[in-house]
C-alpha positions in Angstrom: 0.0 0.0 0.0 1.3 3.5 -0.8 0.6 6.9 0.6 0.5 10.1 -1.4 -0.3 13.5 0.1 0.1 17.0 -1.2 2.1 20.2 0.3 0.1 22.7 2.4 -2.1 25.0 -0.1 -2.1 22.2 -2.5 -4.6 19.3 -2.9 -5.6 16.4 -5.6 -8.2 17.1 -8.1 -11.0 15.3 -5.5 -10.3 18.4 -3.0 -8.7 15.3 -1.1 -4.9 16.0 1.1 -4.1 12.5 0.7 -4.8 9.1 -1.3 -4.1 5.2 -0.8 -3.0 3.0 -3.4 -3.0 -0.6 -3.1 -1.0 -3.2 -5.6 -2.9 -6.5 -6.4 -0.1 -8.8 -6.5 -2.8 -11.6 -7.6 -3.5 -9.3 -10.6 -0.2 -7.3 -10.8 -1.7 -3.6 -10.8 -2.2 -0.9 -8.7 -5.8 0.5 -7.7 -7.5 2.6 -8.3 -4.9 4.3 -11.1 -1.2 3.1 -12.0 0.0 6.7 -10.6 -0.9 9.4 -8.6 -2.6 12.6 -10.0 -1.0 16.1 -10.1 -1.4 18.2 -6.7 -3.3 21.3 -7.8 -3.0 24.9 -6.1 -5.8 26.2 -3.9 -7.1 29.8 -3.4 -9.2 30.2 -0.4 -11.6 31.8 -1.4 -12.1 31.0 -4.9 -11.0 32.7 -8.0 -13.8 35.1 -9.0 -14.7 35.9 -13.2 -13.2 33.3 -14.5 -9.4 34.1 -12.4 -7.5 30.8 -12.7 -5.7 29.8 -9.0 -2.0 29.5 -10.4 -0.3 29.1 -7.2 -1.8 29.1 -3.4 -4.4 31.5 -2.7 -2.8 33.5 -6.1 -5.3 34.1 -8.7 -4.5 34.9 -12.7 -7.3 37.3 -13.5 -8.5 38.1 -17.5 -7.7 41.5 -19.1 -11.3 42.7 -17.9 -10.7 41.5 -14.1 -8.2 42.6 -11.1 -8.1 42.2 -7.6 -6.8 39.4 -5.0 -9.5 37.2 -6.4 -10.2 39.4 -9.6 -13.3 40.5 -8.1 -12.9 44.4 -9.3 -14.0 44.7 -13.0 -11.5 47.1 -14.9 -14.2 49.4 -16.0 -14.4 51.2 -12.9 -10.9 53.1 -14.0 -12.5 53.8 -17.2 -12.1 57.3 -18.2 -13.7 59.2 -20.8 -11.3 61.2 -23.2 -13.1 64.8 -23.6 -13.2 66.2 -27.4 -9.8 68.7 -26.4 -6.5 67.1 -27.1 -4.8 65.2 -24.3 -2.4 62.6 -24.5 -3.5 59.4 -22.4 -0.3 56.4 -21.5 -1.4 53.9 -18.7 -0.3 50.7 -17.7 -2.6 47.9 -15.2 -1.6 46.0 -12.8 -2.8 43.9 -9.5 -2.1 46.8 -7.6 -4.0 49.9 -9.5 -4.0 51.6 -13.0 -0.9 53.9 -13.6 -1.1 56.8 -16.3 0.6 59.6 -17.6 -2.5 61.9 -18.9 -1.5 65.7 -19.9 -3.7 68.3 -22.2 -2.3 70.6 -24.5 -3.4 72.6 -27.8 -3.1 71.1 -31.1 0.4 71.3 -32.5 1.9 72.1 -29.7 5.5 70.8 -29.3 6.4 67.2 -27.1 9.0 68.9 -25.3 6.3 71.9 -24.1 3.9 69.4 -23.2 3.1 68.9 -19.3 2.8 65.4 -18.2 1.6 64.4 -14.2 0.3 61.1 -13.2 -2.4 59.4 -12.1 -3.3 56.2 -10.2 -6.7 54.4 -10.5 -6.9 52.0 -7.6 -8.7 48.4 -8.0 -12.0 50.0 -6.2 -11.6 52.6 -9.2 -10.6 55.6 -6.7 -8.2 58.0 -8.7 -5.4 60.1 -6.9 -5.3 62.9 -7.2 -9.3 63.4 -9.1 -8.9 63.7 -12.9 -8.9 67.2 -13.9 -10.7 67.7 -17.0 -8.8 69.4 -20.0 -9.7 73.6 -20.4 -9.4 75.4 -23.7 -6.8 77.8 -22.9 -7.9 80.8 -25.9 -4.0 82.3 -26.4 -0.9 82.2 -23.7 1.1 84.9 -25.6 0.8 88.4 -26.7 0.8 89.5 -30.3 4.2 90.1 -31.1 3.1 92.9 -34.1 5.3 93.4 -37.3 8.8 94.8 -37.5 10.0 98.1 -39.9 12.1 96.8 -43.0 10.7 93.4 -43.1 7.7 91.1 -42.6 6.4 88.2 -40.6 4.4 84.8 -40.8 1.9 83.1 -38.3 0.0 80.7 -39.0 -3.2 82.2 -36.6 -3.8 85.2 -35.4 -4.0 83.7 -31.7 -0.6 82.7 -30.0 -1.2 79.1 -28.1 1.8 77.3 -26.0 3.9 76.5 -28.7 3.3 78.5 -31.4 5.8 80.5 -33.5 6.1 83.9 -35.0 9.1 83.7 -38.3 10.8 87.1 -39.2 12.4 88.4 -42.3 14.6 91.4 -43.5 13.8 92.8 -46.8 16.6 93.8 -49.1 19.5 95.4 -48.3 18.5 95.1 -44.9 20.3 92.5 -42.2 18.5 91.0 -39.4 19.8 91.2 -35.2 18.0 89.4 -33.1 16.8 85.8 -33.5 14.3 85.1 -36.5 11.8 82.9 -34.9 10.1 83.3 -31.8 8.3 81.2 -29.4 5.2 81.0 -27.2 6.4 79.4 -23.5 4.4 78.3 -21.3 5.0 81.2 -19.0 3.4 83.2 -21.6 6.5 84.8 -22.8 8.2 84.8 -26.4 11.2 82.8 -26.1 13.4 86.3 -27.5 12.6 89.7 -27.9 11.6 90.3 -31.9 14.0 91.3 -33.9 15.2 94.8 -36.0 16.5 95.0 -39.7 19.1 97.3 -40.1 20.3 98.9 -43.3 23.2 96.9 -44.4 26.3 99.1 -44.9 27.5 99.7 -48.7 31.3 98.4 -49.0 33.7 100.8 -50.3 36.4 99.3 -52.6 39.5 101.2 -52.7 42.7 101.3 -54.6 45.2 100.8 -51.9 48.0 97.8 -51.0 47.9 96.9 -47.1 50.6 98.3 -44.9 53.8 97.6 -44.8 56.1 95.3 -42.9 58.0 97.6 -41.0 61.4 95.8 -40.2 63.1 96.2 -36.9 65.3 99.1 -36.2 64.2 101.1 -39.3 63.0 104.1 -39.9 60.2 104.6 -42.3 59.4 107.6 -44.4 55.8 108.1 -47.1 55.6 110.0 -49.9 52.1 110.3 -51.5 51.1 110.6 -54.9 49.9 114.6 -54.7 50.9 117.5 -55.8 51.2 119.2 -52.2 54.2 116.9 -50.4 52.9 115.1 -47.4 55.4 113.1 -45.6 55.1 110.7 -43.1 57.7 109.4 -40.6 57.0 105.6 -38.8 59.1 104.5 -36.1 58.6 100.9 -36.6 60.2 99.4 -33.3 56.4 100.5 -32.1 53.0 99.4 -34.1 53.4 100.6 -37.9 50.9 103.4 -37.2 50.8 104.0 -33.4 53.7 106.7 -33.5 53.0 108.8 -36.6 54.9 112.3 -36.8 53.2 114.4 -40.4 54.8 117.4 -41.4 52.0 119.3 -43.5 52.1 122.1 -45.2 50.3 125.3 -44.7 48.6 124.6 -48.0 47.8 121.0 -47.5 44.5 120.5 -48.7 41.2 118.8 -46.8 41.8 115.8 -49.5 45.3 114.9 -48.1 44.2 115.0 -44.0 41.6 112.7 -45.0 43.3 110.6 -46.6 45.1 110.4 -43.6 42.6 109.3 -41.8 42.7 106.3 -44.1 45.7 105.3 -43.3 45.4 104.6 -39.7 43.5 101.5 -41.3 46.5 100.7 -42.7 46.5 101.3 -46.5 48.1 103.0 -48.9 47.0 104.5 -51.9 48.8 103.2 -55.4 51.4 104.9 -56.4 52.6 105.6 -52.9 56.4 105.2 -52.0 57.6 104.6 -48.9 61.2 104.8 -48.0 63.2 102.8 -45.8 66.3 104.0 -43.4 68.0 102.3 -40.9 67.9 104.2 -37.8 72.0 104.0 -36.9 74.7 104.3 -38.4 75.6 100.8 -37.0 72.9 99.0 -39.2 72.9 98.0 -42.8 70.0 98.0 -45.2 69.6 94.9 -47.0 67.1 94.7 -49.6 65.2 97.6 -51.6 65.5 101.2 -50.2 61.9 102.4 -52.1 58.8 100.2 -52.4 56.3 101.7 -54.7 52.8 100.7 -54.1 51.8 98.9 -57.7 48.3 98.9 -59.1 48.1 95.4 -58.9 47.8 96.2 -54.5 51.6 94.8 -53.9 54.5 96.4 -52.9 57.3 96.9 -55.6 60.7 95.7 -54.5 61.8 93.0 -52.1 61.5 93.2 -48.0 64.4 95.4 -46.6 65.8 94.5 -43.0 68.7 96.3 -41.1 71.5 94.0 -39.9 73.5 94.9 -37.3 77.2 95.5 -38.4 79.4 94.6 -36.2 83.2 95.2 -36.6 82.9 98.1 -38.4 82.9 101.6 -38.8 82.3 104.2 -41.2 84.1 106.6 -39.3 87.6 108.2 -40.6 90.4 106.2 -39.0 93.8 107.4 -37.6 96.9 105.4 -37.3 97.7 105.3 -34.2 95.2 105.0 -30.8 98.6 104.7 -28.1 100.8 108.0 -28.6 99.1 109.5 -31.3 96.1 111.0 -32.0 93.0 111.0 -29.8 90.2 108.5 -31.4 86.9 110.0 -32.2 83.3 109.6 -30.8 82.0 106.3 -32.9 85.0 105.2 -34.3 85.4 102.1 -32.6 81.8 101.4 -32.0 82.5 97.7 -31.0 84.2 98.9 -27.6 82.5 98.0 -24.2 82.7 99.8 -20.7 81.8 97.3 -17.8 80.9 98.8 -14.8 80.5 97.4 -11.7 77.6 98.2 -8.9 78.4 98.9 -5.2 77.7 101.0 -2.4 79.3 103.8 -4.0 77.4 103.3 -7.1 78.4 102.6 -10.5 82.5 102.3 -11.0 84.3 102.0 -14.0 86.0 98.5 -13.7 87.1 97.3 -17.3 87.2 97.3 -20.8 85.9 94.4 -23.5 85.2 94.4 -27.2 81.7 93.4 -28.9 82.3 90.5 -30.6 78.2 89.2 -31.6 75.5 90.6 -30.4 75.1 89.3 -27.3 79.0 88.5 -26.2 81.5 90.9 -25.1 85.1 89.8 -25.0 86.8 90.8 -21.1 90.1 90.0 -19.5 89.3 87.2 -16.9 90.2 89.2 -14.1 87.2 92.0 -14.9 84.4 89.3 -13.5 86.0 87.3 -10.7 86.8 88.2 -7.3 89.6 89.6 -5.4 92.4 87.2 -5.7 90.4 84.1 -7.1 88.9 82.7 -9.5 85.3 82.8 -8.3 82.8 84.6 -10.8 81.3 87.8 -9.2 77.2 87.7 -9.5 76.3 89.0 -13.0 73.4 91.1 -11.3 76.3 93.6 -10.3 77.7 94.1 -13.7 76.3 96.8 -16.6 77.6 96.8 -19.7 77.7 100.1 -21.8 77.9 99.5 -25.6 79.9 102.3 -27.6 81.1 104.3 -24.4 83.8 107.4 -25.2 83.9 109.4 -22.3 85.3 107.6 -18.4 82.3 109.7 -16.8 78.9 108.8 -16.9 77.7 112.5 -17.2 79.3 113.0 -20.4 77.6 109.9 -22.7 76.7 110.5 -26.2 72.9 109.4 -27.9 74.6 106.1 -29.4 75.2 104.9 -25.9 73.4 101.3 -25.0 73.6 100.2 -21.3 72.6 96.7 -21.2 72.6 94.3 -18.4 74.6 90.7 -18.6 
């Protein structure tokens, strides 16, 4: 004899717990059935509208049924759509209806649209109440049309959403944006815009300014009848320091066209002049550019190269028991001077030999009986000194520092 019996919340088809099966050993079978039947799940109380019991006291309702023993119909979350637009996204469950209603005007944009939620419990209670969806008549103010142009709308009322578009008529150009929209704070999204007169280019004859190389000295001659000359110090901006010698009877045409210069361009058939500002620079390339009517400069570039070693100065024979040398002929000489509490002393002599090195006796830069360099903070260097004193240097004097 065997014994079958099912798990709590479970029982046989019969309703029964447990069941007795014998085997007939005179007949070789077992009664009443060769096996036992399938334990089937019980719900306490019973399913309701046609809820299947699919595990204990769980009932699987039918689309149209809910609740523990789908006892609530899901009609009682029905809701009525009204005729205004509204957008309506739910999903069911066990637990309640979930959806995400929200009302807006026709065409009005998804990302201006206003969603909230709304639960339907199973007794068909929603929280919070529906609201029903209002016809708001216009959110926005009429914008009105704009001088020098025109606008389109599509209606003469202005709901969330809408848009006004803008354009410039010809020969006009448009600041501010060109389309504006209606927000649900019932403000335009920009101010409307203005179409202002575009300005009418002026072509002109003239070649750009210049490249002013360093240490040169630049001198304009314009194409007039009256001179008018113009001197450039180019170590500064081409036409930041501008010295004009004018005549008394300089005409209004030549000071304006000054004033067109200081945007840098020249008129063709201007010639500008180039000039190293020392003696102790040479002037490579062309001395006169001439500016051409195809807007380029004549010539090549000129640059002035430092010339060391030299001197265009007349020379004497003799420096030691002779005659005296002159200011500037030996323009490669150095004084080196030396900082202390006393000030500024004399200390040595040195020769220029590039433009940053000067050429000393070893002695000049170390310190008292040693060969330990002195700091190079304490030393000045003046470039093409003549005279011992200080008082008495010339305009070509450089003081640099090491």
């Amino acid at each position: 004899v065997c014994t079958g019996s099912c798990y709590n919340g479970f029982r046989f088809i019969d309703g029964s717990k447990e069941l007795r099966y014998s085997c007939r050993s005179s007949e070789g079978y077992w009664k009443p059935t060769g096996s036992f039947p399938a334990c089937q799940p019980q719900c306490n109380p019973p399913c309701q509208n046609g809820g299947r019991c699919t595990a204990p006291n769980f009932c699987s309702c039918t689309n149209q049924y809910r609740g523990g023993v789908c006892q609530y119909a899901l009609a009682v979350c029905a809701f009525s759509k009204n005729s205004l637009p509204s957008s309506w996204h739910c999903n069911h469950n066990n637990k309640g209806t979930f959806c995400d209603i929200s009302c807006h005007a026709p065409g009005t944009p998804e990302s201006y649209i206003d969603v909230q939620q709304y639960i339907c419990s199973v007794d068909g209670q929603w929280t919070p109440p529906l609201p029903p969806c209002v016809q708001v008549i216009s959110l926005c103010e009429d914008t009105g049309n704009i001088e020098n142009g025109r606008r389109f709308i599509r209606s003469q009322t202005f709901l969330l959403g809408s848009t006004v578009s803008y354009e410039c008529n010809d020969g006009y150009t448009m600041a501010g944006n060109s389309v504006l929209t209606c927000q649900s704070n019932r403000q335009w999204s920009s101010e409307k815009p203005n179409c202002i007169l575009k300005p009418v280019p002026i072509v002109l004859d003239r070649c750009p300014k210049p490249n002013a190389p360093k240490n040169a000295i630049l001198s304009v001659i314009f194409p007039d009848s009256n001179p008018l000359q113009n001197i450039f110090n180019s170590e500064l901006p081409l036409l930041q320091r501008l010295y004009v010698t004018l005549s008394d009877n300089s005409s209004e045409k030549q000071k304006s066209d000054l004033q067109n210069l200081s945007d840098g361009l020249f008129m063709v058939g201007t010639r500008v002049q180039y000039r190293c500002k020392s003696r102790f620079y040479k002037l490579y390339g062309s001395e006169y550019q001439t500016c051409l009517p195809t807007l380029t400069w004549s010539g090549y570039q000129p640059a002035c190269v430092p010339e060391c070693g030299k001197s265009d100065s007349p020379k004497t024979p003799f420096v030691v028991n002779g005659d005296a040398t002159q200011i500037g002929q030996w323009p490669w000489m150095v004084a080196i001077a030396l900082k202390g509490n006393k000030g500024l002393q004399l200390l040595c002599g040195g020769v220029l030999i590039t433009d940053t090195w000067v050429l000393t006796a070893a002695h000049c830069v170390t310190k008292k009986l040693s060969n330990i360099p002195m700091d190079p903070r304490h030393f000045s260097i003046f470039v093409g000194k003549y005279y011992r004193k200080f008082t008495q240097d010339d305009e070509y004097v450089q003081i640099k520092a090491v």
